[in-house]
Backbone as numpy.savetxt, mean C-alpha at the origin, in Angstrom:
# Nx Ny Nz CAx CAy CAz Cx Cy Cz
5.06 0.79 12.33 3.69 0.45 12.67 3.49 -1.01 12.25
2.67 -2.02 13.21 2.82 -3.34 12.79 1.37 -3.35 11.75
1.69 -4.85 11.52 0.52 -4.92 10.64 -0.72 -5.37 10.74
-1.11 -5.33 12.27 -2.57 -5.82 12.81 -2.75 -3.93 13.27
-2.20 -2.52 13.44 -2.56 -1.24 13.75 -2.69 -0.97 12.26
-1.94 -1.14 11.05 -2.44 -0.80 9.88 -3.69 -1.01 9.38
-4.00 -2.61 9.72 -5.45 -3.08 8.92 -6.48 -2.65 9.93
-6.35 -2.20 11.19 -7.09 -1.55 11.84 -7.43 0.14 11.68
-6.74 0.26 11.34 -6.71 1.68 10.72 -6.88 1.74 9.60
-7.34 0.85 8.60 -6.96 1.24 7.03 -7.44 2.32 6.30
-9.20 2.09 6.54 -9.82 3.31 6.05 -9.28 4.88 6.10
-8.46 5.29 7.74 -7.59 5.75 7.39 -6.72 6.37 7.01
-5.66 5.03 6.82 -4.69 5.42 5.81 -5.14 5.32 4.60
-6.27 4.87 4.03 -6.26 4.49 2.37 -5.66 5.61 1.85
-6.83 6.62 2.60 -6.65 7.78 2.07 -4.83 8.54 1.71
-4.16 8.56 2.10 -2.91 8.60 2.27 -2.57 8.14 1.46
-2.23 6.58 1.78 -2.17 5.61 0.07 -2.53 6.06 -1.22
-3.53 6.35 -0.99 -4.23 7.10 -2.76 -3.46 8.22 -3.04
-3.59 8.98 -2.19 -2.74 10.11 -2.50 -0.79 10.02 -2.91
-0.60 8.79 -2.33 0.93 8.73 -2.99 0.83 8.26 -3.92
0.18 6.84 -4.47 -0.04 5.98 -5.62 -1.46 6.13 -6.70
-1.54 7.21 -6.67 -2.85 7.74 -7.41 -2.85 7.13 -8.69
-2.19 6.15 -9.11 -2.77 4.81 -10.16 -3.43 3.98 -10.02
-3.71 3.50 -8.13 -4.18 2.58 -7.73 -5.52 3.03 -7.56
-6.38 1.70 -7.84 -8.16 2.52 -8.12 -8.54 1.85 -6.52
-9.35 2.50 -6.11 -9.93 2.57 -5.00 -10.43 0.95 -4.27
-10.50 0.41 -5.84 -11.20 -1.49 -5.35 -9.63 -2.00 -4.96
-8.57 -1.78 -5.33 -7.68 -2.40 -5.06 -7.22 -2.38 -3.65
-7.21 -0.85 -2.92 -7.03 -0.09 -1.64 -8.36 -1.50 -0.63
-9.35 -1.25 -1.07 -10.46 -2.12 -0.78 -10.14 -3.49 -0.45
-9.87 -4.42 -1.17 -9.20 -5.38 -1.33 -8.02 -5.48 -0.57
-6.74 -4.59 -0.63 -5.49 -4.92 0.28 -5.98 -4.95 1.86
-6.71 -3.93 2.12 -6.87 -3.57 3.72 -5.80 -4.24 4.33
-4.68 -3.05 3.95 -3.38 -3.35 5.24 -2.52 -4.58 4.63
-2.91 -5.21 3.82 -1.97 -6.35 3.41 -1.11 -5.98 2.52
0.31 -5.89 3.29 1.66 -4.99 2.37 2.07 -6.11 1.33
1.84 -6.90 1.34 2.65 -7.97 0.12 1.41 -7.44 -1.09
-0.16 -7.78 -0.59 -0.75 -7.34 -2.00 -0.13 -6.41 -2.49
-0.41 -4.86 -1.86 0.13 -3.82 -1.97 1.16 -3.75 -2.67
2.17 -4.22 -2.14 3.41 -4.39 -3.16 3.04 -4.79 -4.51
2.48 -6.06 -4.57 2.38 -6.63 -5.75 1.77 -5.94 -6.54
0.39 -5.02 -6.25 -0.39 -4.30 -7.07 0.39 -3.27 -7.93
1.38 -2.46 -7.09 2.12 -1.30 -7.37 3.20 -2.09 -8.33
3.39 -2.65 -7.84 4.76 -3.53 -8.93 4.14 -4.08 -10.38
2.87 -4.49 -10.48 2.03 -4.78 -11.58 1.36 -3.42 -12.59
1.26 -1.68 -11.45 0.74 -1.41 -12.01 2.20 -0.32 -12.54
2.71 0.02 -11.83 4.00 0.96 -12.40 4.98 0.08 -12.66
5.20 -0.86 -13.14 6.13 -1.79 -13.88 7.48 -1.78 -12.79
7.35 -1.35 -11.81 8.90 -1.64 -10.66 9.01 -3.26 -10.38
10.51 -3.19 -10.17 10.91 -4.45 -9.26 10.08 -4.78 -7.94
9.84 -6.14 -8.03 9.46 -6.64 -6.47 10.42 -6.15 -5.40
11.68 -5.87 -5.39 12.52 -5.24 -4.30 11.96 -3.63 -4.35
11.42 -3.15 -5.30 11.30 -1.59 -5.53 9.86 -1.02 -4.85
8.78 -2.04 -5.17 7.58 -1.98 -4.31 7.65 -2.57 -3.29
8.45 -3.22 -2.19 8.26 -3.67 -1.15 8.90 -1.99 -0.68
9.75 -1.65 -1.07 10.87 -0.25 -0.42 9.60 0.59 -0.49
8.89 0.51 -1.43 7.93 1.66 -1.67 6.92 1.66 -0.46
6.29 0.53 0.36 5.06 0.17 1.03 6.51 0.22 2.53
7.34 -0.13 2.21 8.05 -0.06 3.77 8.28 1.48 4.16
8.70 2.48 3.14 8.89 3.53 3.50 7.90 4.24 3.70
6.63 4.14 2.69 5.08 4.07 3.53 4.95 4.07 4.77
5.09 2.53 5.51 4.58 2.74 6.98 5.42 3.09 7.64
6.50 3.38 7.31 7.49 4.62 8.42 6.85 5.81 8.48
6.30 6.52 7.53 5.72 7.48 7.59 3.99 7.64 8.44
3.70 6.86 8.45 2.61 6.48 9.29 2.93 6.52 11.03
């Protein structure tokens, strides 16, 4: 899924999102709308993973989408 059908859809997927990364608080979901690099970065800041480990995490995400 590209990334102008994600941020069009976000609301959504948030929901989805929350439900895999249920660390992430709802302003952050708010804030990314669809932007996978934040995303990454948030998840990588908040569960201590590698930047290679949260990008895998948000790519295997929108496969599933």
């Amino acid at each position: 899924m590209n990334k102008d059908i994600i941020s069009g859809k976000w609301t959504q997927i948030k929901g989805r999102a929350q439900a895999q990364w249920g660390d992430l608080t709802d302003d952050i979901f708010d804030v990314a709308e669809g932007d996978s690099k934040y995303l990454a970065g948030k998840l990588q800041e908040q569960y201590g993973w590698t930047r290679e480990r949260a990008e895998q995490e948000v790519q295997d995400f929108e496969r599933t989408l």
